[in-house]
C-alpha positions as CSV (number, residue, x, y, z in Angstrom):
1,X,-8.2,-16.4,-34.1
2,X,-8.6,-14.4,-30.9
3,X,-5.8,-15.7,-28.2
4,X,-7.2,-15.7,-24.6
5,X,-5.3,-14.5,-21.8
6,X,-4.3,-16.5,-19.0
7,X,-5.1,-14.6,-15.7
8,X,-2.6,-14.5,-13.7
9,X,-2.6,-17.0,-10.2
10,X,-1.6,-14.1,-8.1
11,X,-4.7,-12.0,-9.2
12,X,-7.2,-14.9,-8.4
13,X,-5.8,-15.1,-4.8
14,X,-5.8,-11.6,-4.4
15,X,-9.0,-10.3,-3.0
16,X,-10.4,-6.5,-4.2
17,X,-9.3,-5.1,-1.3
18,X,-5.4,-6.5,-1.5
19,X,-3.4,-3.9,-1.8
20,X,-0.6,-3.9,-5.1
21,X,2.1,-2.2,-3.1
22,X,4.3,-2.9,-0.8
23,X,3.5,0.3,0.5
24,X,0.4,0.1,1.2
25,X,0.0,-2.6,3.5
26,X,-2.3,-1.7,6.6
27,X,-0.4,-0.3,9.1
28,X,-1.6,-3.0,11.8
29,X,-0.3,-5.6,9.7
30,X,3.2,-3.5,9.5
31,X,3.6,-3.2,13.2
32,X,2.9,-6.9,14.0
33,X,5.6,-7.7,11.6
34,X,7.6,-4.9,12.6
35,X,7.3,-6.1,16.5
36,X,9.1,-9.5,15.7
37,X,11.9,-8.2,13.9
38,X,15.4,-7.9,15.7
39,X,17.1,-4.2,16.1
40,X,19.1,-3.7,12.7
41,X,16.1,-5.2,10.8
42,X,13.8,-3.1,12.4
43,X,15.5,-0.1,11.5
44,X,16.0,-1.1,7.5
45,X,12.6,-1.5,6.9
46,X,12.3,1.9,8.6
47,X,14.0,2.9,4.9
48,X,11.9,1.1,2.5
49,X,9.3,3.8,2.0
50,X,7.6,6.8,3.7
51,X,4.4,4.9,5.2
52,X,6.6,2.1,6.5
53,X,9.0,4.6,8.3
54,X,5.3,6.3,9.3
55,X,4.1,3.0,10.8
56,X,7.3,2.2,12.6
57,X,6.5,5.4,14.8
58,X,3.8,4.2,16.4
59,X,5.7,0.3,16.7
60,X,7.2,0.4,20.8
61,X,9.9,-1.7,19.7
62,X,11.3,-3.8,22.3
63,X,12.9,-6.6,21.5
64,X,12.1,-9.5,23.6
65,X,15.2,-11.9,23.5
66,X,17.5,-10.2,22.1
67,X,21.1,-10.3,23.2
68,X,22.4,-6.6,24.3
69,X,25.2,-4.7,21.8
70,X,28.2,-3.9,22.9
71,X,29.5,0.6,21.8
72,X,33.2,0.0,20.6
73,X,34.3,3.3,20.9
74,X,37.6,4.3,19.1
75,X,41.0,4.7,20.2
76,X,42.1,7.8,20.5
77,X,44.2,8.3,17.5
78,X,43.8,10.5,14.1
79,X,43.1,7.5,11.7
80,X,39.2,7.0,13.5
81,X,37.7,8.3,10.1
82,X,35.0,10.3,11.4
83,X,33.2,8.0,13.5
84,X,33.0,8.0,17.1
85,X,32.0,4.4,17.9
86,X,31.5,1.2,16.5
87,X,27.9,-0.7,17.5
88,X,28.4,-4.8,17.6
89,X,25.8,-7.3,18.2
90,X,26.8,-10.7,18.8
91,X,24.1,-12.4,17.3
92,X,25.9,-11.1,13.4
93,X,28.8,-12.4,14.5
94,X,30.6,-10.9,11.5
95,X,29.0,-7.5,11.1
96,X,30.0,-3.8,12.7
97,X,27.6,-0.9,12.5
98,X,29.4,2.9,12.3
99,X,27.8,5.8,13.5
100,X,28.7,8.7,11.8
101,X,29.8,11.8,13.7
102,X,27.3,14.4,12.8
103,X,29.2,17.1,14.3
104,X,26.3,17.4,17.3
């Protein structure tokens, strides 16, 4: 006795011209989503893959109410590990951003 396959939901709602990757969502779709995202999300998905890093090159992304970030800049001391400031945004209360010192 032959066992039919259930198809899967997700194919019947895809239509043939869905893309199956991530990475290959059109790129007008990327930089809509891409214009709504705040500053440090903006440049993580710049990360998740070539074409997404592609697409976020032609996103002007300007952040429309978001709250400025304040450059912590070290104290001048030998312990500041290699980094020259410190990036805070207020809105992630709880989070610091490093910049590395890449010797320019």
């Amino acid at each position: 006795m032959e066992e039919k396959q259930k198809p899967d939901s997700h194919d019947n709602l895809r239509g043939k011209d869905t893309p199956e990757l991530w990475s290959d969502l059109p790129q007008d779709l990327l930089i809509s989503i891409f214009e709504r995202l705040n500053f440090a999300n903006f440049q993580r998905v710049k990360a998740v893959c070539s074409s997404w890093h592609a697409s976020s090159r032609q996103c002007v992304h300007i952040p429309k109410s978001q709250i400025h970030w304040l450059i912590l800049f070290p104290e001048d001391d030998e312990n500041n590990n290699n980094y020259p400031c410190t990036l805070f945004n207020p809105e992630e209360r709880d989070k610091r951003y490093k910049t590395q010192d890449l010797g320019l």
